[in-house]
N, C-alpha and C positions, 0 to 999 in steps of 0.2 A: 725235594728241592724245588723251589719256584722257577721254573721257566722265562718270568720276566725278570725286567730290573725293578729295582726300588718305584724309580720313577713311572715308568708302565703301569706298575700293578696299584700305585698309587691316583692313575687318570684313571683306571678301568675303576676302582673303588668309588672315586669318588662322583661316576655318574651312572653309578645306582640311586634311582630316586623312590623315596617314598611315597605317591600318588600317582594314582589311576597305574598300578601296577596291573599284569594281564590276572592273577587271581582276584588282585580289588574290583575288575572291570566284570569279568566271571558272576562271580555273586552282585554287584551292582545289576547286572541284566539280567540278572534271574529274577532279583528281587522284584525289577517294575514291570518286569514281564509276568507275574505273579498278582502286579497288584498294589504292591506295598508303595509307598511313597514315604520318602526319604531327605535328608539334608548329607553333601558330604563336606568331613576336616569342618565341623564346627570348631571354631578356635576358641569361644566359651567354656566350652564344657573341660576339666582335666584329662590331660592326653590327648588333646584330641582326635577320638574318635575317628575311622573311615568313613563309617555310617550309621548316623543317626536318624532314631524311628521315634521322635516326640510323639506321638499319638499312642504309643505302644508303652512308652519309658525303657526304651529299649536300645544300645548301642551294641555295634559289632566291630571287633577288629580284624582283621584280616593279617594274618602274622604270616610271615616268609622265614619259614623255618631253620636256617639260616641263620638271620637277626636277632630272633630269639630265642636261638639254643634250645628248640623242640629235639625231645629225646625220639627222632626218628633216622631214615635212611637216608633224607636227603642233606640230614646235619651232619658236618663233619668238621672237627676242629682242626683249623690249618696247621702246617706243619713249620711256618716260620713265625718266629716271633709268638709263641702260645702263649706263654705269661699274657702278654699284653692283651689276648686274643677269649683268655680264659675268662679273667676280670670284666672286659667288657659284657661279655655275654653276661656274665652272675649279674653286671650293673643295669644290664639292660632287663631281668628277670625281676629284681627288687623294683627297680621303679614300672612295671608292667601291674605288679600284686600291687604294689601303693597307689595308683593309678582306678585299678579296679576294685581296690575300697574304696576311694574316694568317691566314684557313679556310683558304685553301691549305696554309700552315704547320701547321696545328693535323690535318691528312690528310682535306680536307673537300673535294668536288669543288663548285665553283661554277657554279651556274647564271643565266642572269641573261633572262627576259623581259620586253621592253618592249610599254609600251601600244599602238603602232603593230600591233607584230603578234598584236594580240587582235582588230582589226579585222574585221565581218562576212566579208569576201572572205578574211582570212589564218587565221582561228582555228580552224580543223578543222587544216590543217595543221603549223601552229605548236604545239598542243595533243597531236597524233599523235607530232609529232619530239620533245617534251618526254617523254611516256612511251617513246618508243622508248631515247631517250637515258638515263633511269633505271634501265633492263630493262639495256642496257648494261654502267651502271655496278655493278650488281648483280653480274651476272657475270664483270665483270673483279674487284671484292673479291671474293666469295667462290667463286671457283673456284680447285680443287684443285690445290693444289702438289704437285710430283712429290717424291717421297721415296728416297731413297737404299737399295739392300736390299742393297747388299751394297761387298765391291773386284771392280770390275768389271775391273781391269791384270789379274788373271791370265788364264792362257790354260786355261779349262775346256773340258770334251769339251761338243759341245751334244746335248740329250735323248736324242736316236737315235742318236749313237755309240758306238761299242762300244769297250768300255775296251783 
């Protein structure tokens, strides 16, 4: 049973904000504290994004587990009004996957941390694989493609053979 009214739970609702959340703010300072430099809520790109890494082709979301019906402990589906409550979450989960086809589509690698594992005990680690995983992806764009120098079918002498 909800302890407020309609109205209450209705104000408390609706100034929950999406930007610079304490997890979005978490990984934002880790990130530049690391190094990385970043754009946030580009409104170009589909969904927009928390943070965006153009240099990298690389976005991240920062999900509040909650919002997005992560199958964890900090998720739990309310007890009034569940219908209404069930549907949003599935609506907010399809348009998340359609979302991260679309960066996918567009040559954007998608990352996605949830609030769970911002947790005191998880967040050194979670914060260490997020940059390891961008150093990564860094190096698989821009590292060097082999280039063609020559027809290599013929049968040439090699260096040290004598003609």
């Amino acid at each position: 049973m909800d302890k407020m009214t309609p109205e209450q739970r209705h104000h408390c609702m609706s100034r929950i904000g999406s930007r610079n959340t304490r997890p979005e703010m978490i990984v934002r300072r880790w990130l530049w504290r690391q190094g990385f430099r970043y754009r946030v809520g580009v409104k170009s790109l589909p969904g927009t994004p928390d943070i965006v890494l153009r240099q990298y082709s690389a976005v991240i979301f920062v999900n509040g587990c909650f919002w997005h019906g992560h199958d964890c402990a900090k998720f739990k589906l309310p007890s009034t009004n569940t219908e209404f409550w069930r549907n949003k979450f599935e609506r907010n989960k399809l348009r998340d996957r359609r979302v991260y086809k679309q960066l996918h589509d567009l040559g954007y690698y998608v990352l996605v941390v949830w609030e769970c594992q911002l947790e005191a005990s998880r967040r050194l680690a979670t914060l260490q694989a997020l940059s390891t995983r961008l150093s990564e992806i860094y190096l698989d764009t821009h590292q060097a493609k082999p280039r063609a120098y020559g027809d290599f079918n013929q049968d040439l002498p090699s260096i040290a053979a004598e003609p």
